[in-house]
N, C-alpha and C positions, 0 to 999 in steps of 0.2 A: 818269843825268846824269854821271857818273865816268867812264864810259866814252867818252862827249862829249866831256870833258876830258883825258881820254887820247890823245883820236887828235886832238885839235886840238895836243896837248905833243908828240907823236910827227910831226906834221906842220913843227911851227914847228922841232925841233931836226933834222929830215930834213937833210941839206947838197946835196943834188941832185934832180932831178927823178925821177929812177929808185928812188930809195929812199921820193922821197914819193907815188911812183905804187905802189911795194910794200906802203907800209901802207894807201892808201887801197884794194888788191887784198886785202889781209887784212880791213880794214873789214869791206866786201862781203861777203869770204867768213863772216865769223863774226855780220852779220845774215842770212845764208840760211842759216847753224844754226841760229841762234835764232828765226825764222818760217821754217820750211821751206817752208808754202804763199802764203808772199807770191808768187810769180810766178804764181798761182793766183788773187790778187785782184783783183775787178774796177773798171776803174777810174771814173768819170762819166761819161765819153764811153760805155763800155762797155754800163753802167745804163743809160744812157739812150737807146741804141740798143735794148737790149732790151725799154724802157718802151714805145717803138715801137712793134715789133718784137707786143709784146703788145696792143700796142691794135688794132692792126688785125688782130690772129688774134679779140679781141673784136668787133669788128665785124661783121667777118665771119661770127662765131658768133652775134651777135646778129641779123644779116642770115638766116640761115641757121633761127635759131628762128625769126622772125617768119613767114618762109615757110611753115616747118611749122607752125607756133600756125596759119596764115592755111588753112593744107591741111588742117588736122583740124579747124576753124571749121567749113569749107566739107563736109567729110565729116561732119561733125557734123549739119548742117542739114540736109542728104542724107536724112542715116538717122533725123533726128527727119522729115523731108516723110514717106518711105518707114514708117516708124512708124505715124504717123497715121494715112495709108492702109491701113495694114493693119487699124489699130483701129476704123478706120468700116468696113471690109470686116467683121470678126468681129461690131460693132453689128448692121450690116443683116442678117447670116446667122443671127446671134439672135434679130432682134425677127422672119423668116421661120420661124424653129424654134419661137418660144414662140407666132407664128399657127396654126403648123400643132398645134402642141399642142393649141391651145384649142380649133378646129377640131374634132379629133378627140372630143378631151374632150367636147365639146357634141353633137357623135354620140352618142358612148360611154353619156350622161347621158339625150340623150332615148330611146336604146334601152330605156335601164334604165327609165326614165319609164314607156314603154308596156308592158313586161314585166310592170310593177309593175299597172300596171291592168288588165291584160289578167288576172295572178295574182287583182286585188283583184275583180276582175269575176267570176271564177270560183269564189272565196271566196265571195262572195255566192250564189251563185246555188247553192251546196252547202249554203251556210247557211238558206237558203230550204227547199231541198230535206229538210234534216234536222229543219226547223221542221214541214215539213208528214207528213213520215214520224214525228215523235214526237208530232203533233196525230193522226194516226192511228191510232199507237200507244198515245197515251192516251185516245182515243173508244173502243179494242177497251177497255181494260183497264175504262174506268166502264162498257161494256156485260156485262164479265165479271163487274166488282164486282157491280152493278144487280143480278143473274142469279144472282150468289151468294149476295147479301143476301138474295133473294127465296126463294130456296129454302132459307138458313140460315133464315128469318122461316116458313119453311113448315114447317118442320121446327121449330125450335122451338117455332110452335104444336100439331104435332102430340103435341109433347111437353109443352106446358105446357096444355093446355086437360084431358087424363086427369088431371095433375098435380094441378092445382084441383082437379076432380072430386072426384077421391081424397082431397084436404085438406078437401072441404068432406064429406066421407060422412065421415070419419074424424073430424072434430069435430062432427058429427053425432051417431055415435055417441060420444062423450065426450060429450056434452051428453045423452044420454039415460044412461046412465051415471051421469051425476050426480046 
């Protein structure tokens, strides 16, 4: 504020135009020392050209997004359509691969099927076969036992009927003996 009072006290005692045009040329000069970048500030008009100035570079940016938001929308819906499609294409080639699987499988299963009976049918029929070979095998062996026993019985009556004999001559004489 002293300053104020200064050059308003150096104005009033100035005696001419030329001296009071010299201080208010100092003035000047000693507020562009002391803001240097005052000719650097901008003014309302200025502002407000550039408030402008920014609004329609907004605009036009927002013009500019909604276009692209609206292009990658539409790309979007695109590549979800083309998506889809693809995912009923891989559906149908899988429920065609898990047919042809079963398919096969159901081959595969009745092969094994008749393998198995064809095996089981043959099992039997060996199982039969060994029933009747060890039914023959055990008729030889009761005819060998039969044959053994008969002649083991032959034999041991050949040996037990002297036997007697002997036992009964032999307390025979012990009885006479006594």
């Amino acid at each position: 504020m002293s300053s104020v009072i200064a050059l308003y006290e150096a104005l009033a005692s100035a005696p001419d135009d030329k001296t009071r045009a010299k201080v208010i040329a100092e003035a000047f000069e000693r507020l562009e020392e002391r803001y240097p970048h005052l000719p650097d500030l901008a003014t309302q008009g200025h502002v407000r050209e550039s408030e402008l100035r920014l609004q329609k570079e907004i605009e036009l940016v927002r013009a500019d997004l909604k276009a692209d938001i609206e292009q990658v929308r539409a790309e979007l819906r695109e590549t979800e359509l083309r998506l889809r499609k693809e995912i009923e294409q891989v559906r149908a080639d899988l429920k065609a691969n898990i047919e042809q699987v079963r398919a096969e499988l159901k081959t595969d299963i009745e092969l094994v099927r008749a393998d198995l009976r064809e095996t089981e049918l043959r099992l039997k029929k060996d199982i039969e076969q060994l029933r009747g070979e060890i039914k023959t095998d055990i008729e030889q062996l009761r005819g060998e036992l039969k044959t053994d026993i008969e002649r083991v019985k032959t034999d041991l009556l050949k040996w037990i009927v002297p036997l007697i004999l002997a036992q009964i001559a032999a307390t025979a004489a012990l009885v006479k003996l006594l």
